[in-house]
C-alpha positions in Angstrom: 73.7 21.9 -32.4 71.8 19.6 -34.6 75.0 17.3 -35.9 73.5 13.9 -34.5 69.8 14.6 -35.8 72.1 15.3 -39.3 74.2 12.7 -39.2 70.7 10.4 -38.8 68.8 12.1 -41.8 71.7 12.5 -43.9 73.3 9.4 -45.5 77.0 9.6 -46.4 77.3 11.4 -50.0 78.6 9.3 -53.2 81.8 10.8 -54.8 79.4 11.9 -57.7 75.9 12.8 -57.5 73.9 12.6 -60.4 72.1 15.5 -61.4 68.5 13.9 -61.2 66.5 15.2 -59.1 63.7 14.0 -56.7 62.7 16.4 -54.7 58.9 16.0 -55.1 59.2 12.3 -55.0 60.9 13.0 -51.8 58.3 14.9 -50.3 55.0 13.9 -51.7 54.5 11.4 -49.2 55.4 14.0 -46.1 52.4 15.0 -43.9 51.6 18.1 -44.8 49.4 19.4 -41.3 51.8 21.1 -39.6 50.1 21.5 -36.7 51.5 19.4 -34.2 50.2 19.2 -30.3 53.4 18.7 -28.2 51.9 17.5 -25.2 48.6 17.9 -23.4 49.3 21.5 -21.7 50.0 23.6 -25.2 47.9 26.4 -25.5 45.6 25.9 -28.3 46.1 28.7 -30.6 43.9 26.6 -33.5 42.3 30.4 -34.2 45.7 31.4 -36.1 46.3 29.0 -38.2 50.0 29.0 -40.3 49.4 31.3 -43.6 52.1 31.9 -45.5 53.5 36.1 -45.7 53.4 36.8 -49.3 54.2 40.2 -48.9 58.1 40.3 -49.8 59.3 44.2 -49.7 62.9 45.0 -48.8 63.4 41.3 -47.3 65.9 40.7 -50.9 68.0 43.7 -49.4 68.1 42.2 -46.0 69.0 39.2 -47.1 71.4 40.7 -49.2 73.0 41.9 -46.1 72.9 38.6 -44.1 74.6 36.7 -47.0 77.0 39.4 -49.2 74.9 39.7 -52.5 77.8 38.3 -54.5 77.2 34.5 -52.9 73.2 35.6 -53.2 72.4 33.3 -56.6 69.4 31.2 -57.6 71.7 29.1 -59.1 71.5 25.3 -58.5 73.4 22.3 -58.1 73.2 18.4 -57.2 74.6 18.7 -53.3 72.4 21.8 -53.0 69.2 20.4 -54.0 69.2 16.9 -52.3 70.3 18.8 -48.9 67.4 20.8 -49.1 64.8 18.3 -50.4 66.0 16.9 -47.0 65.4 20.3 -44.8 61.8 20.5 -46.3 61.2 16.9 -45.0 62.6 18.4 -41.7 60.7 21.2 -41.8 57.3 19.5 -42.7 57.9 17.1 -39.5 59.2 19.9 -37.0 59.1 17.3 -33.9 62.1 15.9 -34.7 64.2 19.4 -34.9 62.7 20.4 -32.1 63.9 17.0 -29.8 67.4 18.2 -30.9 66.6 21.7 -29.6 67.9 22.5 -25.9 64.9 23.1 -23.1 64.1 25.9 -21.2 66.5 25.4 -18.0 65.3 25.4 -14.5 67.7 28.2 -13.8 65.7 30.0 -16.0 62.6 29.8 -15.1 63.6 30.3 -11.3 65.4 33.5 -12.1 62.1 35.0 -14.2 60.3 33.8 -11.4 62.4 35.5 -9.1 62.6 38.8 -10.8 58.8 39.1 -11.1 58.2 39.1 -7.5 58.1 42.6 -5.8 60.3 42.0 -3.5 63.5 39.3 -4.1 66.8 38.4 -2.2 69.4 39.3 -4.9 71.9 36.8 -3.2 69.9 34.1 -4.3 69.2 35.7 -7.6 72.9 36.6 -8.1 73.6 32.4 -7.5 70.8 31.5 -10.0 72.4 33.6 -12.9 76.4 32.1 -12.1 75.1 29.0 -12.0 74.6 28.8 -15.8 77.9 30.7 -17.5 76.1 31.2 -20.4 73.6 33.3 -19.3 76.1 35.0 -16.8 78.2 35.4 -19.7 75.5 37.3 -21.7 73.8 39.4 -18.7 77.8 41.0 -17.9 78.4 41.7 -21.7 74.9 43.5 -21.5 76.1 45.6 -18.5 79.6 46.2 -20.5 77.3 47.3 -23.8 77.1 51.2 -25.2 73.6 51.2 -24.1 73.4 50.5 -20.5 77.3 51.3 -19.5 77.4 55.0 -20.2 80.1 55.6 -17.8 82.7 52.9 -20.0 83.6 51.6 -16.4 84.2 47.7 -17.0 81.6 45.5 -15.3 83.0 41.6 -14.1 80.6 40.0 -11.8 76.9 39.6 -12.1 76.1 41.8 -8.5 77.6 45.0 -10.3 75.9 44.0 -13.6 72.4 43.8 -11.4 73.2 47.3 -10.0 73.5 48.5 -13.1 71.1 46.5 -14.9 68.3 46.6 -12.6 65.6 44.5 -12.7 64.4 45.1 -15.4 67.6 45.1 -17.6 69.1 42.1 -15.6 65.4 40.3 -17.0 66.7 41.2 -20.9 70.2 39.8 -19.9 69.3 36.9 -18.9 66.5 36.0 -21.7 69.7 37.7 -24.4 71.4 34.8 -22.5 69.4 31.8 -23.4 68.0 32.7 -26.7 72.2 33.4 -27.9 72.9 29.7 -27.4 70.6 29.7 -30.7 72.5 32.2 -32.6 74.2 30.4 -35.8 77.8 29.5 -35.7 78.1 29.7 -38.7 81.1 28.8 -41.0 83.5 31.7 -42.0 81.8 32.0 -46.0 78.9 33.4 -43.8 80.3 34.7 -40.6 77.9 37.8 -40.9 74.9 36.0 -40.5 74.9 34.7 -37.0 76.3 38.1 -36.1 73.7 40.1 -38.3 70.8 38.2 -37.4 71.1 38.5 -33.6 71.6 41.9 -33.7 68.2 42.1 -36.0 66.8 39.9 -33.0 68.3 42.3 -30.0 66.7 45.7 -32.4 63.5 43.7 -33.0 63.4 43.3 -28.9 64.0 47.0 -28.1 61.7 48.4 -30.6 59.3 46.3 -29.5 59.6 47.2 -26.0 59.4 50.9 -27.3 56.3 50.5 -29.2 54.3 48.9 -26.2 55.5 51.5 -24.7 54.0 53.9 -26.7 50.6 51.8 -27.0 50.7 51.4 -23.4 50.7 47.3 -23.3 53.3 45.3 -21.7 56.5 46.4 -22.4 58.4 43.6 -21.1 56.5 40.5 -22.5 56.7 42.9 -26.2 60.7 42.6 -26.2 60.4 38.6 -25.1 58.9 38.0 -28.4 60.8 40.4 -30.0 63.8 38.9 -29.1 61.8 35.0 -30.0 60.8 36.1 -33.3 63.3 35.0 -35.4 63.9 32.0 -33.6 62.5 29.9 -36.0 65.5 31.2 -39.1 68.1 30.8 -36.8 67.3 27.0 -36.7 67.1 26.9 -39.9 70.6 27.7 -40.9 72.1 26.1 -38.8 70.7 23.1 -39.6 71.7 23.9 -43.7 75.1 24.6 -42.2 75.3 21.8 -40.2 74.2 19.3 -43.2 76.8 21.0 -45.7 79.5 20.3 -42.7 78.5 16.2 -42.2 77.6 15.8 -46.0 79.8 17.5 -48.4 82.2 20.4 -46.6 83.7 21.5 -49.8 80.3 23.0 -50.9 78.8 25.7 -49.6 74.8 26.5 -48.7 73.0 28.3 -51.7 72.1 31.7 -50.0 69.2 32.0 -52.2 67.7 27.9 -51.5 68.0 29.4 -47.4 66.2 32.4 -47.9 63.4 30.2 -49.6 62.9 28.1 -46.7 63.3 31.0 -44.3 60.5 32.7 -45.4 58.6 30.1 -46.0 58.8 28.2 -42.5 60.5 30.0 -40.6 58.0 31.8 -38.8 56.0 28.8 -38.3 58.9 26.8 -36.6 59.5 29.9 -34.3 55.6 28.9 -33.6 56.3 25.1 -32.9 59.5 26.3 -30.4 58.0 28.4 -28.1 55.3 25.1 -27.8 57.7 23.1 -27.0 58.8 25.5 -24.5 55.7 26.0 -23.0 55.4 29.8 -23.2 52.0 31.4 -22.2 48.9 31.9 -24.6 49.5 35.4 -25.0 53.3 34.8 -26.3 52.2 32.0 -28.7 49.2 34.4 -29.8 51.9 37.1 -30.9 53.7 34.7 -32.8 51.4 33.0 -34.4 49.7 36.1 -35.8 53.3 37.3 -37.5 52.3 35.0 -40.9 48.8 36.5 -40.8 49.6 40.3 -41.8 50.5 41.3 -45.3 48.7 44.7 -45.3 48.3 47.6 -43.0 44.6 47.0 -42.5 45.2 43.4 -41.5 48.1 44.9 -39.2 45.3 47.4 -38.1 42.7 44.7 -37.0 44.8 41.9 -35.6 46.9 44.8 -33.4 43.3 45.3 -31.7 43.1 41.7 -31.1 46.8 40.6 -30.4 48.4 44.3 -29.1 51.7 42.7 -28.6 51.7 40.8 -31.9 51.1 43.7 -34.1 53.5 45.8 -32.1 56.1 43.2 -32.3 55.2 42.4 -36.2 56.0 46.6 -36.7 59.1 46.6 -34.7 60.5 43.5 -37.1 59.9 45.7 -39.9 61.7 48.6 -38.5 64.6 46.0 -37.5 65.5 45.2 -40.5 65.4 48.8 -42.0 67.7 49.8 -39.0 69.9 47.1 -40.2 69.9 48.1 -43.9 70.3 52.2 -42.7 73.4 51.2 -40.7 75.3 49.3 -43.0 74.6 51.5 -46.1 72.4 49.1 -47.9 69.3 52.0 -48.1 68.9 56.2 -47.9 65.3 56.9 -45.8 65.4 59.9 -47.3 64.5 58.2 -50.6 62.6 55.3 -48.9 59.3 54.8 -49.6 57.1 53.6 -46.6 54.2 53.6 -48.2 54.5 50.3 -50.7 57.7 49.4 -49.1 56.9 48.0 -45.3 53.9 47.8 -43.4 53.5 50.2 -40.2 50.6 52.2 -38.6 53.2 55.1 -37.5 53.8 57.8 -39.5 57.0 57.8 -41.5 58.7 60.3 -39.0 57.8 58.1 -36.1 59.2 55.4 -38.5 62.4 57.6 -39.2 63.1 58.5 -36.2 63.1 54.9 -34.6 65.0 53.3 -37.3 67.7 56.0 -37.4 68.1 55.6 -33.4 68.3 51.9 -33.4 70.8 52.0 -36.2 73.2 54.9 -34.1 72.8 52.2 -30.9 75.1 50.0 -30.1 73.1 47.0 -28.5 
């Protein structure tokens, strides 16, 4: 995705790298305001300024999980510290990532037009969706998956996926089908990631749909951001796997130097993303306020504000403890809720969900 912005940044490696290093003399002279107006029609969401998330928790397990703890090292090296002196400078000047990122098709936007109207010609909707194979891709394995395809009976063409789907569940397939073109692809040392952090993104979705649910707010824009959240770490590694690729493909990322820069931008270039994509006020709102919790009462007064962001920030939470229960990684029986994550459910609420998102097959 992002070789020819890499191949631009990057200049070609010498057979040995000295083991000086320059990172702050790299980045000093880097603008440091982050808060970059895309073009005259961005929502201003100047109320919710980028903080960085302290708060840490179980996100060393999770990460754990994503990478195989045996390659997760804080160990450092030459390559691995001038490839991500270079990231940071990436990260601290966003605009040109995001010219390398794809744009919201027309298709797209026609087909959520579409669905939202009360009443719609599904001829012309069916046509929308096979016109981009991606998407119709994505919205037929959706009708094929454990969760909507009780019967096991084998869906292959979009009109039997929409009678299946409905409206509702065709809407999830086809925003599954753009948001997957962003899914790592990742070399084979880290094959689990791409896989393990869209399925985080897909539980994050649901649960957030089933908390705005619960809270009675709207269920459908709750499982778009979900589903955005962690837009901003996918990028992120794949640009650090890109680099290693162009610049040196005999070493591999340091798990640990990823997870640095994931946590501490990516949030805020999920943020820049959905600007460049021109997503409403209320969707930049909920992602914007993600950085700005780090305790429940925080949770507890920016949910009143930004219902959808404090449902969707819960439902992340959750996600990654449904990830941990169903690969082994924790026991809830043992977990504690109270100093360990940040949710205004109860911990059987909690329980419950986690445990039923890790049983699902998305």
């Amino acid at each position: 995705m992002f070789r020819r912005l890499i191949s631009k940044v990057f200049p070609t490696l010498k057979q040995e790298i000295e083991a000086n290093h320059y990172f702050f003399e790299d980045t000093k002279d880097v603008p440091e305001n982050l808060d970059i107006q895309y073009n005259q029609n961005t929502a201003d969401v100047s109320d919710l300024t980028f903080e960085l998330n302290n708060t840490v928790h179980y996100q060393d397990r999770f990460f754990e999980l994503l990478f195989n703890s045996a390659i997760t090292t804080s160990q450092r090296d030459p390559i691995n510290e001038f490839i991500e002196s270079k990231i940071l400078q990436l990260l601290r000047q966003p605009q040109y990532i995001l010219k390398a990122l794809p744009l919201v098709p027309s298709s797209l936007t026609q087909v959520m037009n579409t669905l939202n109207q009360p009443e719609f010609d599904v001829e012309i909707l069916v046509n929308l969706i096979s016109d981009d194979p991606v998407i119709a891709a994505k919205v037929i394995e959706l009708a094929n998956s454990a969760f909507y395809n009780r019967a096991n009976k084998p869906i292959s063409d979009i009109k039997a996926a929409f009678m299946l789907l409905g409206q509702k569940g065709l809407s999830e397939g086809v925003i599954n089908g753009f948001v997957a073109q962003m899914v790592p692809k990742a070399q084979i040392y880290f094959k689990n990631y791409g896989k393990h952090l869209w399925s985080h993104s897909q539980t994050t979705g649901r649960l957030s749909q089933q908390l705005a649910i619960k809270y009675k707010i709207n269920a459908e824009q709750a499982y778009l951001v979900g589903l955005l959240v962690n837009l901003g770490s996918m990028v992120i590694f794949q640009l650090m796997i890109d680099a290693f690729s162009s610049v040196c493909p005999d070493t591999q990322p340091n798990a640990q130097n990823i997870k640095r820069l994931v946590t501490d931008y990516g949030q805020r270039l999920t943020l820049d993303i959905a600007k460049l994509w021109n997503f409403p006020r209320e969707i930049l709102e909920s992602l914007a306020v993600q950085s700005k919790i780090s305790t429940e009462h925080e949770l507890l007064k920016y949910s009143e504000r930004y219902p959808i962001g404090g449902c969707v920030y819960q439902a992340n939470q959750l996600a990654m403890l449904s990830l941990l229960v169903k690969h082994n990684k924790i026991e809830l029986e043992d977990f504690d809720f109270n100093n360990a994550t940040i949710t205004l459910l109860t911990k059987g609420e909690a329980s419950l969900l986690i445990n039923h998102s890790a049983n699902t097959v998305i």
